[in-house]
C-alpha atoms as a printed R data frame, in Angstrom:
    type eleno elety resid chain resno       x       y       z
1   ATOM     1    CA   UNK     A     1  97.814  87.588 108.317
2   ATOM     2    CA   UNK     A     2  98.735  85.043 110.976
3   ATOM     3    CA   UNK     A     3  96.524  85.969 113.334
4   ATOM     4    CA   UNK     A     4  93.338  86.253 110.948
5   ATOM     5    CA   UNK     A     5  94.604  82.148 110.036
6   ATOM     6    CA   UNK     A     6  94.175  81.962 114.341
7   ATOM     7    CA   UNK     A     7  91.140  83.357 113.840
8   ATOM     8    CA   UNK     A     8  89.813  80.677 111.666
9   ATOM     9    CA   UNK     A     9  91.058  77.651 113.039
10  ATOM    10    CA   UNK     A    10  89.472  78.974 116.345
11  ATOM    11    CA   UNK     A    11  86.056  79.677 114.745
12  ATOM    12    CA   UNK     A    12  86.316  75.998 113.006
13  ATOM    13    CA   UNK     A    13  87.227  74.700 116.465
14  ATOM    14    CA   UNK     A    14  84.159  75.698 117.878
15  ATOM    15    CA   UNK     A    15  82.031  74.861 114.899
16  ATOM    16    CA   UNK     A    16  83.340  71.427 115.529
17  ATOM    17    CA   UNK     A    17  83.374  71.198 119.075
18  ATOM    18    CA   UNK     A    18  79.957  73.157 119.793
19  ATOM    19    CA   UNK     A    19  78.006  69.731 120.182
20  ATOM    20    CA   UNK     A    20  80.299  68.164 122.457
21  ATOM    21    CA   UNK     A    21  81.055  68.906 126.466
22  ATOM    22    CA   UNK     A    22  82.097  71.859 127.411
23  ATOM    23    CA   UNK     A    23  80.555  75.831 127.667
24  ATOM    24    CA   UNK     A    24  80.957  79.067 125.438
25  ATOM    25    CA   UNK     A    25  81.751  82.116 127.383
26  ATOM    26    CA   UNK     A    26  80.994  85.866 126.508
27  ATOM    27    CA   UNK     A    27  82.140  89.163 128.331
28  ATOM    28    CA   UNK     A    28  84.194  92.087 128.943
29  ATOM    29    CA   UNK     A    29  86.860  92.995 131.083
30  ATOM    30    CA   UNK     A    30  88.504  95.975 132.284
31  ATOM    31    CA   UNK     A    31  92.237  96.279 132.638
32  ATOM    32    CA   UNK     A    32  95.072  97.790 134.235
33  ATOM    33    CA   UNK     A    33  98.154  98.654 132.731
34  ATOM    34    CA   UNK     A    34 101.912 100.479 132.276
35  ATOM    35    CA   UNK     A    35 102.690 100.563 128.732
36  ATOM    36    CA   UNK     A    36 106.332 101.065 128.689
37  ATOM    37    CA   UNK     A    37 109.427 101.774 125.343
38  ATOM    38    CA   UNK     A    38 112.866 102.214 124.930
39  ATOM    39    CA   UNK     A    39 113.842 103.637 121.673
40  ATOM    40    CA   UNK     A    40 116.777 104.951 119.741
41  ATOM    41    CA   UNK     A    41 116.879 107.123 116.163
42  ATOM    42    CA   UNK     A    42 120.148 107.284 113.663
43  ATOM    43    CA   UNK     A    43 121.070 110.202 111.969
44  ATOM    44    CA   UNK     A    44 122.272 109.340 108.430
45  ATOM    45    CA   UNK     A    45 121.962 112.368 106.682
46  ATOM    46    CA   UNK     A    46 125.646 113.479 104.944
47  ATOM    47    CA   UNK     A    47 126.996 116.846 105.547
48  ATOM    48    CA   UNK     A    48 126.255 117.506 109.210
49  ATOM    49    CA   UNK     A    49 128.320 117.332 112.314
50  ATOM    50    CA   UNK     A    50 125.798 114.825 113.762
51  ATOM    51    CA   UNK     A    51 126.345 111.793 111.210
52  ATOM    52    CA   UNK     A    52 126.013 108.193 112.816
53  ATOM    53    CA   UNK     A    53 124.588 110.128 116.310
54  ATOM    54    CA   UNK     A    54 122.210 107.902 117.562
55  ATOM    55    CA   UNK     A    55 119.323 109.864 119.858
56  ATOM    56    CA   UNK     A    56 117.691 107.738 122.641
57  ATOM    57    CA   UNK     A    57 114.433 108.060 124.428
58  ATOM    58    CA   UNK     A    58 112.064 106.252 127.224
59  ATOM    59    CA   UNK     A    59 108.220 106.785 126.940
60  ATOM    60    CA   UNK     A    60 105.873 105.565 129.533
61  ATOM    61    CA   UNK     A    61 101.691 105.493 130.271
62  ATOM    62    CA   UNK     A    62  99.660 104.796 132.825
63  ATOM    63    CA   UNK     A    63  96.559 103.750 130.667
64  ATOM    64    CA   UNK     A    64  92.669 102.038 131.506
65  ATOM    65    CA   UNK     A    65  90.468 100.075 128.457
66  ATOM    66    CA   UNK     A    66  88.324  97.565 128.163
67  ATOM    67    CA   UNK     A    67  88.077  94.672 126.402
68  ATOM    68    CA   UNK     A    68  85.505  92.053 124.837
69  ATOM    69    CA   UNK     A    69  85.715  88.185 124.338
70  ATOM    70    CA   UNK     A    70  84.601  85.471 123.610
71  ATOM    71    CA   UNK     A    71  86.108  81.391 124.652
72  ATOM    72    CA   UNK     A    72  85.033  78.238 124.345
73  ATOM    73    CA   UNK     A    73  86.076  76.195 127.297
74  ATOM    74    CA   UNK     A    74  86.725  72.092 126.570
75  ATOM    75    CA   UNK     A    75  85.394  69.117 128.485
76  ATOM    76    CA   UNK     A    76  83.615  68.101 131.265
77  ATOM    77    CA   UNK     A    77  86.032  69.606 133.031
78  ATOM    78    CA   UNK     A    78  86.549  72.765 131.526
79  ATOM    79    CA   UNK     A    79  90.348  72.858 132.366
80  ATOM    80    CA   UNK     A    80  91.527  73.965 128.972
81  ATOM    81    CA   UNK     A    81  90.082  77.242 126.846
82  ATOM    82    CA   UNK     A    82  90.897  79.002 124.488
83  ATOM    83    CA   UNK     A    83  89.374  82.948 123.172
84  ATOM    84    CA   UNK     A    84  89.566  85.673 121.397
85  ATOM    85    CA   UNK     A    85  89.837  89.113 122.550
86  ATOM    86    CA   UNK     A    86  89.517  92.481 121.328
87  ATOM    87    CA   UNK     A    87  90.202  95.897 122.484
88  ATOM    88    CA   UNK     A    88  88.308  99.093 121.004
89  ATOM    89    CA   UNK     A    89  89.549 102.285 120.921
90  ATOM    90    CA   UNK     A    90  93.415 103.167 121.527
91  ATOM    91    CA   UNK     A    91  95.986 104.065 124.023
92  ATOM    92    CA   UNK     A    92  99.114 106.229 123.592
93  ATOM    93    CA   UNK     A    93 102.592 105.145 124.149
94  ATOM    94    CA   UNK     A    94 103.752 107.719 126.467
95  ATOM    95    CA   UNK     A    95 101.300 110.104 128.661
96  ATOM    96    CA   UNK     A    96 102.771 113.057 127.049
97  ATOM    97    CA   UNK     A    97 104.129 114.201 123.637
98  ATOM    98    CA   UNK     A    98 107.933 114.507 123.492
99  ATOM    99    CA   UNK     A    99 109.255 117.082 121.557
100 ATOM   100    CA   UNK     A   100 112.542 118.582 120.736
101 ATOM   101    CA   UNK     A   101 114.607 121.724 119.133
102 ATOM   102    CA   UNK     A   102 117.418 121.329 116.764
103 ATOM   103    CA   UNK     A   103 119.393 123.779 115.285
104 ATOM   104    CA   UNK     A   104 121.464 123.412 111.689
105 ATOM   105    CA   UNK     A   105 125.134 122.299 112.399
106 ATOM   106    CA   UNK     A   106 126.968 121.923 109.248
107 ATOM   107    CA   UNK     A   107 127.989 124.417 106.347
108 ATOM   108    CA   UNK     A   108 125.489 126.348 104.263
109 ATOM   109    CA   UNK     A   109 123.868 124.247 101.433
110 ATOM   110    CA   UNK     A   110 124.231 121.030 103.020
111 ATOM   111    CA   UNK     A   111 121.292 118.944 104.088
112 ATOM   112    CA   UNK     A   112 121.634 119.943 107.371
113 ATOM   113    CA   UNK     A   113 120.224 123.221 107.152
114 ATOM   114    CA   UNK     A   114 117.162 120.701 106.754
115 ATOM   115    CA   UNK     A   115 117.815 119.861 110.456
116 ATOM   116    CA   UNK     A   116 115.964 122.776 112.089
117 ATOM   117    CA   UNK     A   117 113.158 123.076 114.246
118 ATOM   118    CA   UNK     A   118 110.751 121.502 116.372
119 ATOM   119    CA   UNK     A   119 109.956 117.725 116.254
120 ATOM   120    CA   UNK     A   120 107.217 116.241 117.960
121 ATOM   121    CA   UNK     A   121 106.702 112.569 118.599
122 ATOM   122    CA   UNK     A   122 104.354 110.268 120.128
123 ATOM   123    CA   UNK     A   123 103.035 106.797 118.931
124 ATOM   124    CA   UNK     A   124  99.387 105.366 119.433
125 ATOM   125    CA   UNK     A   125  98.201 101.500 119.899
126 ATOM   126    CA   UNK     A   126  94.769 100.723 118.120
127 ATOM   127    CA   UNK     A   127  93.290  97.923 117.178
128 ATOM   128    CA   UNK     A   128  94.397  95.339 119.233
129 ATOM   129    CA   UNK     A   129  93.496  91.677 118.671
130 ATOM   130    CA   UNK     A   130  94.346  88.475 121.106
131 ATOM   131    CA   UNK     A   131  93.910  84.742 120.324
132 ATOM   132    CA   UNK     A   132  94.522  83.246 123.832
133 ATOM   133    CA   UNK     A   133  94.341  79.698 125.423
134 ATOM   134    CA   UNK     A   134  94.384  79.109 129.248
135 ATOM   135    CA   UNK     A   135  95.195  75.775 131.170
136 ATOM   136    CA   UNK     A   136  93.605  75.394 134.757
137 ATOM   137    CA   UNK     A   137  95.998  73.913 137.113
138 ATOM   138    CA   UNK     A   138  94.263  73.847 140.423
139 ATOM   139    CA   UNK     A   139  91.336  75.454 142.232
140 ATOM   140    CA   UNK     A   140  90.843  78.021 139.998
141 ATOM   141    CA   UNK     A   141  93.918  78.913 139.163
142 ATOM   142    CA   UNK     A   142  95.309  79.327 135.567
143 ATOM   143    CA   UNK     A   143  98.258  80.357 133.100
144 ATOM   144    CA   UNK     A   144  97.322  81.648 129.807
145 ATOM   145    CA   UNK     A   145  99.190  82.009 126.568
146 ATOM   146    CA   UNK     A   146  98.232  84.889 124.053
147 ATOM   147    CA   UNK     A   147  99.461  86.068 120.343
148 ATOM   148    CA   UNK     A   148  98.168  89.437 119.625
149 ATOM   149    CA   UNK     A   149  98.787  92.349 116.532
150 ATOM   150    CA   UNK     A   150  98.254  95.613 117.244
151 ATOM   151    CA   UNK     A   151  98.558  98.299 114.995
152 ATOM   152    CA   UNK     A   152 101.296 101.331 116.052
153 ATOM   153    CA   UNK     A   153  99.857 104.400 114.757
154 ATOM   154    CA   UNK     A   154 103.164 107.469 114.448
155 ATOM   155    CA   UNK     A   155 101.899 110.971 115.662
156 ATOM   156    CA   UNK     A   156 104.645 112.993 114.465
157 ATOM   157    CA   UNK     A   157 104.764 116.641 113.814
158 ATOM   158    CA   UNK     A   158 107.802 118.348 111.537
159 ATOM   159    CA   UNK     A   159 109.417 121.472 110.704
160 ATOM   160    CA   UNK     A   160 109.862 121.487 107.204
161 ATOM   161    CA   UNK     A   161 112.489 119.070 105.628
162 ATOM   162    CA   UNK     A   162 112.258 116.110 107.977
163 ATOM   163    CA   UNK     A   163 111.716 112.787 107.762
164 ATOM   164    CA   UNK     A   164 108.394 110.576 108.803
165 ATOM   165    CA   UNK     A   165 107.922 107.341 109.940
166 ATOM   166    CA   UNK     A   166 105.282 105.045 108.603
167 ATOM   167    CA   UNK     A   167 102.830 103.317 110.698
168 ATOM   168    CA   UNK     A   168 103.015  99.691 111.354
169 ATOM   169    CA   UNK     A   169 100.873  96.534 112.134
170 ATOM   170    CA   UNK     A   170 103.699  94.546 115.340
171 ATOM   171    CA   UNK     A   171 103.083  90.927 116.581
172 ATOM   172    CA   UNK     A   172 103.062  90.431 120.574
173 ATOM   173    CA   UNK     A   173 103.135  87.724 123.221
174 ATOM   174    CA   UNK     A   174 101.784  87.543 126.402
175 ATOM   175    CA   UNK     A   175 101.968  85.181 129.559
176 ATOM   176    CA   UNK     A   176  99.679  85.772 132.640
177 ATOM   177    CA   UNK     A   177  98.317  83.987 136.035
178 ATOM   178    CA   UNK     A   178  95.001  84.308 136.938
179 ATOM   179    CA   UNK     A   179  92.494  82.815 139.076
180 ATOM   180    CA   UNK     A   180  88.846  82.279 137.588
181 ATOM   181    CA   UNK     A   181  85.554  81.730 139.243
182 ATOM   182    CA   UNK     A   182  81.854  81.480 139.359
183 ATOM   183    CA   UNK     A   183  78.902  83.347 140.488
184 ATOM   184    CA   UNK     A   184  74.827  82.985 139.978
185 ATOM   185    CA   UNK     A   185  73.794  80.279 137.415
186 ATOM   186    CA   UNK     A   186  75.968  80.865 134.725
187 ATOM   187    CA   UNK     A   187  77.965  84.450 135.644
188 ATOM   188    CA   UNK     A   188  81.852  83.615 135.701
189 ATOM   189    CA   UNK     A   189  84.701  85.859 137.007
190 ATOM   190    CA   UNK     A   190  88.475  86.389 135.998
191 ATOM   191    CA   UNK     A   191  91.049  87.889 138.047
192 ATOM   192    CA   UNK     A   192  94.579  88.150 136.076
193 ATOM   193    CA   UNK     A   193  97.986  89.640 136.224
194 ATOM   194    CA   UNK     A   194  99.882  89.791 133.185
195 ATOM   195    CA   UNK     A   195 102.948  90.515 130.746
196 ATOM   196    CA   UNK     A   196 103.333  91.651 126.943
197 ATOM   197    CA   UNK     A   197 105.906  91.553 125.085
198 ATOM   198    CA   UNK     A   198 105.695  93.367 121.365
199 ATOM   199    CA   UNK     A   199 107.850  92.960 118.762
200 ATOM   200    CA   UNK     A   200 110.465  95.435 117.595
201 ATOM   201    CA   UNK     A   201 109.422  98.312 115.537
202 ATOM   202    CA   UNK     A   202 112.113  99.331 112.728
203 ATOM   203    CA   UNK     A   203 111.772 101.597 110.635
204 ATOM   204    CA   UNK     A   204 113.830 104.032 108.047
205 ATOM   205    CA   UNK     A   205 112.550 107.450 107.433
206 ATOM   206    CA   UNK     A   206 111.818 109.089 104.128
207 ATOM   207    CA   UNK     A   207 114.988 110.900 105.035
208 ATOM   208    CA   UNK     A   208 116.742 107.773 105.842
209 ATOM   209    CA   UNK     A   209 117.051 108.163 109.307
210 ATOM   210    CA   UNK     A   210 116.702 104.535 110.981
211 ATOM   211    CA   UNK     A   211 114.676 104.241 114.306
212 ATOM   212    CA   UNK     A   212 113.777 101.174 116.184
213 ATOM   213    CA   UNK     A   213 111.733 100.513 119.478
214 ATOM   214    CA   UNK     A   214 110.843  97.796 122.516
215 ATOM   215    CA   UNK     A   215 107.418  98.061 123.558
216 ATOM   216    CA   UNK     A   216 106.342  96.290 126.987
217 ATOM   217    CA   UNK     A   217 103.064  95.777 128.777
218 ATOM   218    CA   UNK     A   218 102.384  94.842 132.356
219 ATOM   219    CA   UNK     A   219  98.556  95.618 134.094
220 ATOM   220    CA   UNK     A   220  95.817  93.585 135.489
221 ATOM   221    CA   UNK     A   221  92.801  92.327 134.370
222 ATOM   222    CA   UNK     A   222  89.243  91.771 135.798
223 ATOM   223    CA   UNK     A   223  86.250  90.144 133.957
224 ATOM   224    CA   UNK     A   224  83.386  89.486 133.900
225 ATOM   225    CA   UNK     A   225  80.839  86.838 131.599
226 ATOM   226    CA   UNK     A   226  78.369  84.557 130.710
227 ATOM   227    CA   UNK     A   227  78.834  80.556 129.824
228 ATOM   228    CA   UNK     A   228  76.513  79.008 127.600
């Protein structure tokens, strides 16, 4: 919801500004990037030896996408700009799906004879949306500020009698440095390393298992675009 409100104060921006100094750019880029998590699930089911036990896990992933954009840049100048950016497709969290074995621990008739099997786990970004703005400093070079959502799709498969997590729509920040430049009549360039930071994902199962999870970005970015 706060980011479609973004959305429209951006597209009123322009609507406004589109007369006035200043260039609208178009284009896609190709990025870069180690998606990286730390996570943790609670065990709260009664009647097991494992009550309270709190299972911990890293996931990691090389990944490659591409997005599209589009900016309006103010000005004679053109120091200040701000965009919107989107990212088709998806990426998982980890390269791999993690799995693991449990085995029933407490007394016949308890709920933990519900507590065996196999459990796989993975988790999926999709839909990713960025309103950004970017200040030149000097000679090409800029910082940039972004607010994304992205939605955090839960690949999970169960033995019979556990729990499931649902999937969830997370807000993110990002800071970056990049350098930006020109070629032909109207062709520009963007060269840019950068950092995202997603908000926590929380959740309790329909067992009532509790899990929670920090999700961090870092790649680099090249594009490439038009100004109009």
């Amino acid at each position: 919801m706060k980011l479609r409100i973004l959305i429209a104060a951006f597209l009123s921006m322009f609507l406004v500004t589109s007369a006035q100094a200043g260039s609208l750019g178009l284009g896609v880029a190709g990025t870069v990037a180690m998606v990286g998590a730390e996570g943790s699930e609670t065990n709260s089911e009664t009647g097991t030896e494992t009550d309270g036990s709190v299972t911990s896990a890293s996931a990691s992933n090389d990944v490659m996408f591409a997005e599209v954009y589009a900016e309006y840049s103010f000005g004679d100048s053109e120091r200040f700009t701000l965009g919107i950016a989107y990212v088709p497709g998806s990426a998982d969290v980890n390269h791999k799906t993690l799995s693991r074995t449990d085995s029933a621990q407490g007394n016949a008739g308890t709920t933990s004879e519900n507590d065996t099997g196999e459990v796989k786990a993975n988790a999926e970004i999709s839909d990713h949306t960025t309103i950004y703005a970017e200040l030149g400093i000097a000679g090409g070079v800029y910082v940039k500020y972004g607010y994304s959502e992205v939605d955090i799709d839960v690949q999970q498969t169960n033995a019979s009698g556990y729990g499931t997590y649902d999937d969830k729509t997370l807000d993110a920040q990002t800071l970056a440095l990049g350098y930006k430049g020109g070629f032909g009549d109207r062709g520009v360039f963007k060269i840019e390393g950068f950092m995202t930071d997603y908000d926590t994902y929380s959740d309790t199962s329909t067992t009532t298992n509790t899990v929670t999870a920090d999700l961090d970005v870092v790649g680099a970015k090249l594009a490439l675009g038009m100004k109009f």
